[in-house]
N, C-alpha and C positions, 0 to 999 in steps of 0.2 A: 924975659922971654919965657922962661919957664913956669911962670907966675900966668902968663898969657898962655899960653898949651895950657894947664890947667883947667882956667876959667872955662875953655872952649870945649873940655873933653866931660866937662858938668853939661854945661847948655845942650850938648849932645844927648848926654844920658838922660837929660830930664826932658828931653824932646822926645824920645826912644820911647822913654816910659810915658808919656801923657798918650804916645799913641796906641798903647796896651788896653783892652777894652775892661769894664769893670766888672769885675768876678764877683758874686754873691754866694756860690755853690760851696756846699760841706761837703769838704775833700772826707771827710770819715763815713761818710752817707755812700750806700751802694748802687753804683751804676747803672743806670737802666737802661741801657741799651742791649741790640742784640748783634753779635759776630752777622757777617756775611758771607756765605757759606762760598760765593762765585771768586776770592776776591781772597787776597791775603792779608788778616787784620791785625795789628800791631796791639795791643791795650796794655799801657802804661799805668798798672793800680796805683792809686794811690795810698804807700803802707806806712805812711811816717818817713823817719829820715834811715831809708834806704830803698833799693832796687827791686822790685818783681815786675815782668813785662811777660804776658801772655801772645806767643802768636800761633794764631791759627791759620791752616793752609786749605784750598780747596779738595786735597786730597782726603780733610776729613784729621788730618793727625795735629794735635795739638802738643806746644811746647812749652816751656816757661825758661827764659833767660832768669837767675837770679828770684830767691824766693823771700826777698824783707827781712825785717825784725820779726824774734818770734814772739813781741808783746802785739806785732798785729795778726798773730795765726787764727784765729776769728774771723776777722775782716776778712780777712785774704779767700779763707776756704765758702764763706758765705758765698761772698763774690763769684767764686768761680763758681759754684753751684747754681748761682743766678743766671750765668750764664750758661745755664745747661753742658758744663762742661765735669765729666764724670769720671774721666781719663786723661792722662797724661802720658805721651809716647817718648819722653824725654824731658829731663831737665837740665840744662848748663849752669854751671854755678861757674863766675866768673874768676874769684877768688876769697880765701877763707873767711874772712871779718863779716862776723858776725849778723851785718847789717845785710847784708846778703844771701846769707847760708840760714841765717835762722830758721827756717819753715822746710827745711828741706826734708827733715825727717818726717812732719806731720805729713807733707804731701806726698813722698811713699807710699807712707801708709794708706793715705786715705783713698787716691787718686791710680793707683794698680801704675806704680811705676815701674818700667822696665829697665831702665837704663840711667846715668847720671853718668857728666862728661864734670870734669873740672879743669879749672886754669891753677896755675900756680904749682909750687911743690906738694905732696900728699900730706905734709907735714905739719902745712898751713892747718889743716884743718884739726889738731887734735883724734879725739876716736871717732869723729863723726862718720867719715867714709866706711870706716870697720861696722858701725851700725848700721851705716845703709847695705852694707854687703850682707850683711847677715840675715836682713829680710829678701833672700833671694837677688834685690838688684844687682846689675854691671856696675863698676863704676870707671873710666876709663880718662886720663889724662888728656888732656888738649895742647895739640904742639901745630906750632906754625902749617898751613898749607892745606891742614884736614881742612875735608869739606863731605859736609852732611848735604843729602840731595832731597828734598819733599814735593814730590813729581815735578814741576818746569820750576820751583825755588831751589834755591841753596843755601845755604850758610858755609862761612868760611871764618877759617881762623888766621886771621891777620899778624897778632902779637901774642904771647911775646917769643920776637925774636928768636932763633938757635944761634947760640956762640955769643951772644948776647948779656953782659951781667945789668943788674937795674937796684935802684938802690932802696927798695923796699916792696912789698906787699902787693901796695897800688899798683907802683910801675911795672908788676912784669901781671897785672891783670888780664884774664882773655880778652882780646877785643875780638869781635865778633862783624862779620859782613854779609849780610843775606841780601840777594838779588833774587828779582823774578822778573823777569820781558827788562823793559827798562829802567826800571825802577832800583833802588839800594837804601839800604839802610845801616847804618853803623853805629854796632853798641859798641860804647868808650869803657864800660864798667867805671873803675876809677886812675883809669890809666892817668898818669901826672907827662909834665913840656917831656919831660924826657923818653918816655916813651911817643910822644909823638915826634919829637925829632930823630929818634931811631926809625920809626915810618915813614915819614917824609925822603928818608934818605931812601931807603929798603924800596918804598912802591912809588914807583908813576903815580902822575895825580889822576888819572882814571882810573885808578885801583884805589884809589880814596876816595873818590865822589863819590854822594849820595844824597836822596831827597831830604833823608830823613836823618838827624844825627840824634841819637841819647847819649847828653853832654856828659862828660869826662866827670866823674867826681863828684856829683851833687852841685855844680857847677861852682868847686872850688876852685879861690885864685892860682893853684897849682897847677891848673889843667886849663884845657882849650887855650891856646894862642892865639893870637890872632892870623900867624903864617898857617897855624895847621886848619883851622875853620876858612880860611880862605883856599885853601886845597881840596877841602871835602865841601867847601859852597853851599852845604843846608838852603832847601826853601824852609824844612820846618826842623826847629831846633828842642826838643824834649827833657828840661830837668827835672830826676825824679827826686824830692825832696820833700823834708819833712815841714811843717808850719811852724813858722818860730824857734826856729831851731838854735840850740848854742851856738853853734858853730858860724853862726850869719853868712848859710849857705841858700840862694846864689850871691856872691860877691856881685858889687858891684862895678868892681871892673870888669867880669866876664859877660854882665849882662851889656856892657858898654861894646865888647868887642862882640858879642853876637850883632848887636843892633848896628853897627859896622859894616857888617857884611849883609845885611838888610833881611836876615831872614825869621823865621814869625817863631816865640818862645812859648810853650805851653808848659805849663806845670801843675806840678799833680799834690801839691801844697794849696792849689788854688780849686783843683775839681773833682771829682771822686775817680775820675779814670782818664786818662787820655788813647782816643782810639784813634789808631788812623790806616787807612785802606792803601791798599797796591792794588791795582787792577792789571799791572805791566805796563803802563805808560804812563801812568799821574799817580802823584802821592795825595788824597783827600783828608782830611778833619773831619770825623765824621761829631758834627755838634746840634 
C-alpha cells in the first residue's frame, strides 16, 4: 500500500513538473522591466540563495522585505538603480541569517534609509543594528499585530507570536501580510510547520488567505505543509532561491504539495526577477 501511495505521489510530481513552462532566462542578468506606478508591484530579485523582494506602492514610497546575500550587493544595488529606484522608505529584515540581512548595511547607505523594522531578538543580529543606528537610521522591533499603512495598502505582522517560545531562528521569523482592495500577499521569510501551526491555530483562515505566497524557507522540507498552503490557497506561489544550491532547495516534496493545491510556482533561480502586480482585485505575472 505504501509502495502504491508512493508510486502515485511521483506520477503526480512528474505531472506537476512537465506542466512548468521552459525557462531559458539568466537569473544573474538584470531585469528589464519597469514598476507600475498605478498598481502595487511585488519584484522578487533574483540574489542567489536568499531573500530580497522590492515592493513599491502608488503612493510613490518604496520598500524592501529582506535584502540577500552580501556576495550579491552588486547585483542587487544595480538592479534597483535600473529600476530608477533611488530611495528606500523602509526596510523589514525578516530575521538575522545572514542570507537576509547581508545588504542591509550597503542599502542605508546607498538608498537614504530612514527606518529598518526587524523580526526576531536584537541579538540575532550581532553589531549590525548598532551600525545601522549610527548612520542616523530607526531601527525598531517587529511584534505581532503592528501594521504599517502605505495609502489604501498595509502590511502587517502576523508572527511570531507573544507568549509564544519557537525553537529556532527560522521559526519565530517575521512573517509579514500586506493587503490592498482585495488582494494579499504573504511573506513566510523562513518561518518552519511549527510556526505555521501556531498560525493556523492563532488566525481564521481569512487572515491567512492570499494571492500571493513567498514560500517559507527557500522552499525547504521544513516549511509549507500541505494543511497550512491549503489555508492560505495561493493562485501564485514565489520561491526565492539560489540555482544549484547545496541544500537542494526547493525539495521536492514542497513542490509536490504546492502542485496539490494547484497553484502556479515562479522562481527566481529560474529568472532574473519575479514581478507581480495588485491592482486590488487580481494578483498578475507581469512577463
Amino acid at each position: 500500500m505504501k509502495r502504491a501511495l508512493s508510486l502515485f505521489l511521483i506520477l503526480l510530481l512528474l505531472l506537476f513538473g512537465c506542466r512548468q513552462p521552459k525557462v531559458t532566462a539568466d537569473p544573474a542578468a538584470l531585469y528589464q522591466g519597469a514598476l507600475e506606478p498605478d498598481k502595487v508591484d511585488l519584484l522578487f530579485i533574483a540574489v542567489g540563495q536568499g531573500d530580497a523582494c522590492l515592493i513599491a506602492f502608488p503612493t510613490g514610497e518604496r520598500i524592501m522585505i529582506d535584502t540577500g546575500p552580501f556576495e550579491s550587493r552588486d547585483h542587487l544595488v544595480d538592479q534597483l538603480h535600473a529600476l530608477d529606484v533611488d530611495r528606500l522608505d523602509a526596510i523589514f529584515v525578516t530575521h538575522g541569517h545572514a542570507d537576509h540581512t547581508g545588504n542591509l548595511l550597503t542599502l542605508v547607505r546607498r538608498f537614504d534609509v530612514p527606518r529598518v523594522y526587524f523580526g526576531g531578538s536584537e541579538g540575532d543580529y550581532g553589531d549590525l543594528l548598532n551600525k545601522v543606528r549610527r548612520r542616523g537610521v530607526t531601527c525598531t522591533p517587529l511584534q505581532e499585530g503592528d501594521r504599517f499603512p502605505f495609502g489604501e495598502a498595509a502590511l502587517t505582522v502576523l508572527s511570531p507570536l507573544k507568549n509564544r517560545a519557537y525553537d529556532d531562528e527560522n521559526g519565530s521569523s517575521a512573517v509579514l501580510r500586506l493587503t490592498y482592495g482585495d488582494n494579499a500577499a504573504l511573506f513566510m521569510a523562513d518561518a518552519t510547520m511549527q510556526t505555521e501551526e501556531y498560525m493556523l491555530f492563532r488566525y481564521h483562515r481569512s487572515e491567512l488567505s492570499a494571492d500571493v505566497l513567498k514560500v517559507g524557507h527557500h522552499g525547504s522540507n521544513g516549511s509549507s505543509s500541505l494543511r497550512f498552503i491549503r489555508a492560505v490557497f495561493p493562485a501564485l506561489s514565489v520561491i526565492s532561491v539560489g540555482r544549484n544550491n547545496e541544500y537542494g532547495h526547493p525539495t521536492a516534496e514542497v513542490l509536490l504539495r504546492l502542485g496539490l493545491v494547484g497553484t502556479r510556482v515562479l522562481r527566481t533561480d529560474e529568472v532574473p526577477a519575479v514581478q507581480i502586480t495588485l491592482d486590488g482585485r487580481e494578483a498578475r505575472v507581469v512577463e
